[in-house]
N, C-alpha and C positions, 0 to 999 in steps of 0.2 A: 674641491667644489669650484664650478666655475664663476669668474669675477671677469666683468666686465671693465676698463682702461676706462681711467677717468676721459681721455681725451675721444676712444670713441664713445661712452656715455654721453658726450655733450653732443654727438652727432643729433641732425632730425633725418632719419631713415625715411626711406622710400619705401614701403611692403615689401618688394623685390629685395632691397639688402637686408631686410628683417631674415628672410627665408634663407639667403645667403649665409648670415650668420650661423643660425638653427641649424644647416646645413652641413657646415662644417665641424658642427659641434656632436651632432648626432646622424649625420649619413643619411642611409636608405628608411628612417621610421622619419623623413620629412619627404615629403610628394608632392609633386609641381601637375598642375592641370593636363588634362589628356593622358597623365600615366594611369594605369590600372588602380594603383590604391587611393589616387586619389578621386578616380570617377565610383571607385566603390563607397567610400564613406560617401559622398555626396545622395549615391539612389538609397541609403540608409536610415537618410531622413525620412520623418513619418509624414509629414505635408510635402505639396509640393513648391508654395511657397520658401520653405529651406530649402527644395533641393534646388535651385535654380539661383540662390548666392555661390559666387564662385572666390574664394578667398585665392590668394594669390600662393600660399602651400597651405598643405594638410601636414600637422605634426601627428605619427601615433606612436605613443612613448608606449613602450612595456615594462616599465618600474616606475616607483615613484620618483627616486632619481632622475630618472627622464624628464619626467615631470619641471622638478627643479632645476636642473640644468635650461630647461627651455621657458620657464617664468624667468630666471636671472639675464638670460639672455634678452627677454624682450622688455624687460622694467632696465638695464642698464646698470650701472652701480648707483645711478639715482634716479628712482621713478620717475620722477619729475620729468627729466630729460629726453626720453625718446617714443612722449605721447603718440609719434603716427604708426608705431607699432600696434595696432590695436589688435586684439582675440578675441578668439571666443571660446567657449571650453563646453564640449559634445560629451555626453555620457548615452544614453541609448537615442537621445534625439527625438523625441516622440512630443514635445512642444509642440503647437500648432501656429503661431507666427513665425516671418522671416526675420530672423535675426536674434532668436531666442538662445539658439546654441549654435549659428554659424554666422559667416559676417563677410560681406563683397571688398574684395580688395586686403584682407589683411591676414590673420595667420587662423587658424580653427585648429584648438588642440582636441584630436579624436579617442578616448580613452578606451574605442572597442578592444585594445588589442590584450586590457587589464581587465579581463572578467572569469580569473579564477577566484573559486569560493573553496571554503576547508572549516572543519566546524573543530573548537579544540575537542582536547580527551578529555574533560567531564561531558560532554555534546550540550553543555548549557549555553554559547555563543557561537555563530556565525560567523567568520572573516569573508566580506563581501568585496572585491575590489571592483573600484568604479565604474568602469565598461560594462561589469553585469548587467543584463536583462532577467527580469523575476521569473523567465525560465530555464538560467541559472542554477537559480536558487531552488525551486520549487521541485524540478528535476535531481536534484543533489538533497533534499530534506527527506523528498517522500520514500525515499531509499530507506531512510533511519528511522523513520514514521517519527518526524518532527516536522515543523513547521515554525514560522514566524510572522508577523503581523505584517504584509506586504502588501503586494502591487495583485491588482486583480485581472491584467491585460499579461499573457508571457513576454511579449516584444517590447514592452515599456521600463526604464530605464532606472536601473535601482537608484540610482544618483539625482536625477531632477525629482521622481517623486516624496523622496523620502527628503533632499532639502525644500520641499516645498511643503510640506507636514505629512500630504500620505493619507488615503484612503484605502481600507481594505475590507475584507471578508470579516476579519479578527476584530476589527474596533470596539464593537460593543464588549468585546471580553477582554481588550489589553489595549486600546487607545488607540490614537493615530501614528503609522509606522512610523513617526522620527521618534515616541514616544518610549520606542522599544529599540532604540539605538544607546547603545552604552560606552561605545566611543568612535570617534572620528579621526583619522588620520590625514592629518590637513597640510598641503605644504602651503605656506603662507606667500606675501608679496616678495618679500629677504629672500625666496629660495628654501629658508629653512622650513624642517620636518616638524610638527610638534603633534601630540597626539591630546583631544581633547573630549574630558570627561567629568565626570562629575568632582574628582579630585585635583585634577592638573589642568590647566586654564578652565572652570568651570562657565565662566562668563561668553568665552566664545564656543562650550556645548550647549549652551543655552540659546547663542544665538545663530547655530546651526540649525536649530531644530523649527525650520518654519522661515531662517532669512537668506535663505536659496543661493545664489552663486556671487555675494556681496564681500566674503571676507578670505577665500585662498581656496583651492583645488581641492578636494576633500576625493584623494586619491584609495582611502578603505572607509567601509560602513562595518562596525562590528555590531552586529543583532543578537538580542534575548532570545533562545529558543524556547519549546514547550514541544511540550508530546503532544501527536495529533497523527489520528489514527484518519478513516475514510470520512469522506463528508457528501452529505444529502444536496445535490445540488441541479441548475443546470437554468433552460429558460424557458417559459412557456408567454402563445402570443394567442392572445382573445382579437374580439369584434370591439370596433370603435363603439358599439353598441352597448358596452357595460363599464362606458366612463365613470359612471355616476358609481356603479359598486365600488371599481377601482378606488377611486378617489378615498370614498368611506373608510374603505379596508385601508389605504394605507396612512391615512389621519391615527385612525385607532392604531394601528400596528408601531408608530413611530411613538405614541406613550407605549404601547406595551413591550417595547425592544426592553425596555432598562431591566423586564421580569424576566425575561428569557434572553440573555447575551448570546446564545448560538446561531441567531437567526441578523439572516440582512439580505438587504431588496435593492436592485436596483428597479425603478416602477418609470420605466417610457413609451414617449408615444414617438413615432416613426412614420415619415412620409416619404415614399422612393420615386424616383424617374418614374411614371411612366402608371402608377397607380392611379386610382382616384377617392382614395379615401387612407383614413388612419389606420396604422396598425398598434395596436398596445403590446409590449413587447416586456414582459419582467424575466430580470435576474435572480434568481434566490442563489442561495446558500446557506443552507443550515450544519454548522460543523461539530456536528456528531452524525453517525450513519444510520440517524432515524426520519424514515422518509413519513412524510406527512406531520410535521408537529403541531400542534394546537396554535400556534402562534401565525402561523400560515393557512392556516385552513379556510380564512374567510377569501383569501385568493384562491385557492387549488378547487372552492366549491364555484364560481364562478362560469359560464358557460355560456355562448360557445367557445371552446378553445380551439382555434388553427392548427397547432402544435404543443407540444411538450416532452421536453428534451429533462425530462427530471432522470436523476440516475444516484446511485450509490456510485462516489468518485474518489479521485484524490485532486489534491493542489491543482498539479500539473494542468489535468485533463480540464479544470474547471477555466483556468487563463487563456489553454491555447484558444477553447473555445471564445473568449471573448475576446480576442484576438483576432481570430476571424469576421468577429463583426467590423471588426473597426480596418477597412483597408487603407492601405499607404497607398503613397501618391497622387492624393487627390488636393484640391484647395482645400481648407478650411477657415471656418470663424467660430471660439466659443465665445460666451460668455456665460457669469456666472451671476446668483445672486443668492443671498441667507435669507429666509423671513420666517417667522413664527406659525408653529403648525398649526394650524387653520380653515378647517374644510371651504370654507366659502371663498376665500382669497385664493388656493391650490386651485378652486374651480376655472377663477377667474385669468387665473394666471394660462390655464389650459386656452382659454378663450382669447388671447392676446397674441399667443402664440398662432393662432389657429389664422386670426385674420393676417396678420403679417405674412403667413404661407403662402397666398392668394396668388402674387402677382410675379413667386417664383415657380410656380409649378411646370410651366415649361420647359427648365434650363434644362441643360445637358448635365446628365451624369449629377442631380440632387439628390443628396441623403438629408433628410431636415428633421433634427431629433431633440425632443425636450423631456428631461427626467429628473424626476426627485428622490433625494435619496435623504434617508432621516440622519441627523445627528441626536442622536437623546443624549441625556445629561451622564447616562452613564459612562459616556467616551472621554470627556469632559473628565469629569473626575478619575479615572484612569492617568489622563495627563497629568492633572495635580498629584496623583499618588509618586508618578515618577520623577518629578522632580519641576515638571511646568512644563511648557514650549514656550514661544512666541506668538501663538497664532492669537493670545487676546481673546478665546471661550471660556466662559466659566459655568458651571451648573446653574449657577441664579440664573444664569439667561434662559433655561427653561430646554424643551425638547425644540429642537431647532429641523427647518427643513433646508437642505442645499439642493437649488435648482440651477439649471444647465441648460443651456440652449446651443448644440451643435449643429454648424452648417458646412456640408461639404459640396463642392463643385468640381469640375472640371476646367474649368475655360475664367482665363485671367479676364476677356473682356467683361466679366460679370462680379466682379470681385467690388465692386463700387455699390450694387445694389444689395449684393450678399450683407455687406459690412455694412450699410445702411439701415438693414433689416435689421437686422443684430441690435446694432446700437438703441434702436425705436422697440426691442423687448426690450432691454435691461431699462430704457427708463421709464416704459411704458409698468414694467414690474415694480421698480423702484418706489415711483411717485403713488402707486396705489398702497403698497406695504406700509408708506411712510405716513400716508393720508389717516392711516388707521390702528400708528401706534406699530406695527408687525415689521417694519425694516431691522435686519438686524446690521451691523454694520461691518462684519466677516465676510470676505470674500477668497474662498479659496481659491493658491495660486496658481494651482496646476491646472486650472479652469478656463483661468480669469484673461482674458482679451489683451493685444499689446498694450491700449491705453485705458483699461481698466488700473486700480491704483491698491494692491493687495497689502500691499504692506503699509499705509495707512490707516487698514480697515482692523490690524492688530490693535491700533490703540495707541495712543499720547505715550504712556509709559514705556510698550512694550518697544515701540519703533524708537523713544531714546535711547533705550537697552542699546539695543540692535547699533544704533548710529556711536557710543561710546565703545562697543566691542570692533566698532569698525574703523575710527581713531585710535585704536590702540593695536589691531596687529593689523591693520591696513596704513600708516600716518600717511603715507606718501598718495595714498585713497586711487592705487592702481585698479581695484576690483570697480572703483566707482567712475575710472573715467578710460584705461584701455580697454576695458572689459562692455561696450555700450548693450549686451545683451542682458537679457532677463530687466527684474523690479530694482529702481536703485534705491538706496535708504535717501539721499540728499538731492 
């Protein structure tokens, strides 16, 4: 294992001899600007804000070993010591801020080149390694007609969703995907491999599940499988004209999830370059291969519809498709927020959005989209059954809605009014929710804006958890100061 000399440990590196080092320690999987792998991890990124940080190499390890070899290298043999080494660490990249998984001037370790998966022989578990994308996964399940509680976009990054707790298809039937992680393969700050799970470091599986890229490289995801045959899925887009049904239908539908776990919506409305009016645009998936269930039907009666792309599917076919909606390359801004289901407040929140759209409608190349999607309590207690997470939901808090305000551009001269906008929803949303009892204080992280604050919104308790799990296999607290991407815990 590689050790760093005390004497160059005490060195303070310039990035250029960080990359020297890494260099001669691992060869052609480090890449210097203008070379081919390195211009290709960069067009990788899903914004175009990450792809335009230019780090001074790209590391792409193909084992975990690599991995460690190239943390020991850049922490020194004492973290402390050679702070200007800073990382960042890529797994599918699909963050929407600069500097979430890449970083100007210092090293980006890229883990596309680690995205073999292999399920053992009872086919009860998945070995996911961290460069996967969940179509990976979902291309290698729907083989065996399994599946697992994932990622709903194929291009999105089994590794930042699933540390960030994870939104799927599945949750009403088996929780949010860290939920359905049964252990983590982490190299830590020391270099060293440890695997962690409910029996062997339980503290830091605990605070994987929701405290994102705070406590060492989390180089394998192993997942709970389940049989799962075809699923009822796809998207249908109405007339801005049947708000008001929308709305109803999916108030009601977000208490009626916890009766029927096979059913999930995403429910947005959508404004493009060049329109002049809203489109309503929902996701379903019902996973069984029963097309029309009772639990959807107060949307599918709805009319007029645009389109409808409903179809007896698999995994696969359902991601790429929402994949497709979401193109790379562009600017972005989200943000998030949690409030209590509420028809009259969801109205209003429609209406907040709508005026803020006003004075972007010209820009070049505008995607401006806002969607709710239900949390009921049944997801919530799935995480309690498995052991807990981080993320600070509990059943008492009732059937919860997560709302989403996505903005995409083209053009950086407008990135000041974009994030302007942004910012005057979330506290335009906030301060109304809070006004009337309906704030909840979750904010999910895969959502959530560079200076939104996700990991305070787990909770007093949950975020000391997190910050003791991070003094004990972080002491030297290299995840929390060469690492300046993603939520810090301090």
């Amino acid at each position: 294992m590689f050790t760093v000399t005390a004497e160059f440990s005490q060195e303070i590196l310039a990035p250029e001899s960080c990359c020297s080092q890494l260099f001669a320690l691992l060869g052609d999987k480090v890449s210097f600007p203008n070379e081919v792998v390195y211009n290709v991890s960069l067009a990788s990124f899903w914004c175009q804000q990450e792809q335009e940080l230019a780090p001074s190499c790209v590391v792409r390890p193909s084992s975990t070993s690599d991995v460690s070899t190239a943390i020991q290298c850049l922490i020194g043999e004492k973290g402390e010591c050679m702070r200007t080494c800073q990382f960042a660490i890529k797994g599918g990249g699909h963050m929407m801020w600069a500097g979430a998984a890449n970083i100007a001037g210092g090293v980006t370790i890229d883990l596309a080149a680690m995205n073999n998966v292999s399920v053992n022989a009872a086919r009860t578990v998945i070995h996911v390694a961290a460069g996967a994308v969940w179509l990976d996964v979902y291309s290698h399940l729907d083989a065996l007609g399994l599946a697992v509680s994932g990622g709903r976009d194929s291009n999105v990054g089994v590794a930042g969703l699933t540390l960030g707790g994870g939104l799927s298809y599945f949750a009403p039937r088996f929780g949010f995907v860290c939920d359905n992680v049964v252990n983590y393969q982490v190299v830590l700050a020391s270099g060293e491999v440890v695997n962690a799970n409910a029996s062997s470091h339980p503290e830091l599986f605990f605070a994987l599940k929701g405290g994102s890229n705070n406590f060492g490289v989390v180089t394998r995801f192993d997942f709970r499988t389940f049989t799962q045959g075809d699923i009822w899925g796809g998207s249908v887009g109405y007339d801005i004209s049947t708000k008001h049904q929308h709305l109803e239908a999916f108030s009601r539908f977000t208490d009626a999830n916890n009766d029927d776990t096979y059913a999930a919506l995403i429910h947005a409305y959508a404004w493009f370059e060049g329109q002049n009016r809203w489109l309503i645009s929902n996701t379903y998936a019902y996973t069984k291969p029963e097309p029309y269930p009772e639990i959807l039907q107060a949307f599918m009666s709805i009319k007029p519809q645009i389109f409808n792309g409903m179809r007896i599917t698999r995994m696969t076919d359902l991601a790429i498709e929402m994949d497709g909606s979401n193109p790379s390359g562009d600017r972005q801004v989200y943000v998030t927020v949690t409030v209590a289901n509420n028809l009259a407040l969801l109205s209003r929140v429609f209406d907040i959005a709508d005026i803020l759209l006003k004075p972007l409608k010209n820009k070049h190349g505008l995607r401006y989209a806002m969607a709710y999607q239900a949390i009921p309590t049944c997801v919530m207690s799935h995480s309690l059954a498995s052991g807990g997470n981080a993320l600070g939901l509990d059943p008492e808090d009732g059937n919860l809605v997560l709302i989403f305000l996505d903005i995409s551009w083209k053009d950086s001269i407008d990135d000041e009014i974009m994030n302007k906008q942004a910012g005057s929803f979330l506290k335009q949303v906030e301060t109304l929710a809070a006004s009337s009892g309906m704030l909840h204080k979750w904010k999910y992280l895969n959502y959530a804006a560079q200076w939104q604050d996700p990991i305070a919104g787990y909770g007093h308790e949950n975020r000391e958890r997190l910050r003791a799990a991070s003094r004990k296999y972080d002491p030297g607290q290299v995840f929390q100061k060469q690492v300046p991407g993603g939520y810090k815990l301090f």
